[in-house]
C-alpha positions in Angstrom: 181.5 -32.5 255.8 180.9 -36.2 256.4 184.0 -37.8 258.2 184.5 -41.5 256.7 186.8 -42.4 258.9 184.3 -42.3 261.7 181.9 -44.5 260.0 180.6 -47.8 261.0 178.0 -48.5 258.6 174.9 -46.3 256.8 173.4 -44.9 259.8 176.7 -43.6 261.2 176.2 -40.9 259.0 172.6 -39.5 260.1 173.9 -37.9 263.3 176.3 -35.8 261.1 173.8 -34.9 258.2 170.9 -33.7 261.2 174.2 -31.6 263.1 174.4 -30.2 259.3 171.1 -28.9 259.4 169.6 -32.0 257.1 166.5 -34.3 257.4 167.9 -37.5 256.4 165.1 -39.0 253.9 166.9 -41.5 252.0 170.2 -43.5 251.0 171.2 -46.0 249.1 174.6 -48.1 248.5 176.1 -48.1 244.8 175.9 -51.1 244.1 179.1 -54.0 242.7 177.8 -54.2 239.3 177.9 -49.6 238.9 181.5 -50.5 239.0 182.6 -53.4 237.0 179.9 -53.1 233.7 179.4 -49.7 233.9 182.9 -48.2 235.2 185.6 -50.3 234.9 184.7 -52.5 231.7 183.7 -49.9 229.5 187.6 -48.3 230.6 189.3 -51.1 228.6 189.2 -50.8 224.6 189.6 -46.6 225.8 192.4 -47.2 227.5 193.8 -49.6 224.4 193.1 -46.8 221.9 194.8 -44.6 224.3 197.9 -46.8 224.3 197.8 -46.9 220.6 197.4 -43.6 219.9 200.4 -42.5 222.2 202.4 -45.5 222.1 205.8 -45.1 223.4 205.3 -42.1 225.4 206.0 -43.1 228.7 203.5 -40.9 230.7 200.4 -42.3 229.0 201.5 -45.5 229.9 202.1 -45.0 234.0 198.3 -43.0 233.2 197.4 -46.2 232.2 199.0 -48.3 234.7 197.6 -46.4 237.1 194.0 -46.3 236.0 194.2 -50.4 235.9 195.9 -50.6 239.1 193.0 -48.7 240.8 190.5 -51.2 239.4 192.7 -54.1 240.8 192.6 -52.7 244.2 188.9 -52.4 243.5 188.7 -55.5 242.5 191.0 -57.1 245.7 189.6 -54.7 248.7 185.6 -54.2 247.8 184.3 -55.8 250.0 185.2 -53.6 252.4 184.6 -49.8 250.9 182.1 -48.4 248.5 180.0 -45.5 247.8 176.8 -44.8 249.8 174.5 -41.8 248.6 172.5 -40.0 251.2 169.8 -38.1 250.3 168.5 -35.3 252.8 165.9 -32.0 253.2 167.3 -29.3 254.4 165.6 -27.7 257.5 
């Protein structure tokens, strides 16, 4: 398995995927806009149907809360973390 927490950049990772027995042949970084137009917007008039359709029930709402807190700390902290796909043969 990839350890993140020993990760510098992209190429921190290439070491660990050649240990695993893989030819590294390709990566790329998901980029900003995957997550705000195509994640997190899209989330919205769900999550206000949701509401409606269980309104009053307290554990849809902390779902809720929840879900729109994670895209606030998305929103606040990336910058500094994001996805990175790495694409590799296997020996």
């Amino acid at each position: 398995m990839l350890q993140a927490t020993q990760a510098t950049g992209t190429s921190a990772y290439v070491p660990q995927m050649e240990k695993a027995g893989y030819i590294p042949t390709a990566h790329f970084i998901l980029p900003e806009n995957c997550w705000t137009e195509h994640f997190y917007a899209p989330q919205f008039p769900v999550q206000e149907a949701f509401l409606k359709e269980y309104a009053g029930n307290k554990a849809a709402a902390d779902f809720i809360a929840g879900q729109r807190h994670e895209e606030s700390l998305y929103n606040k902290y990336k910058e500094y973390y994001g996805y990175v796909f790495y694409i590799g043969q296997k020996r």
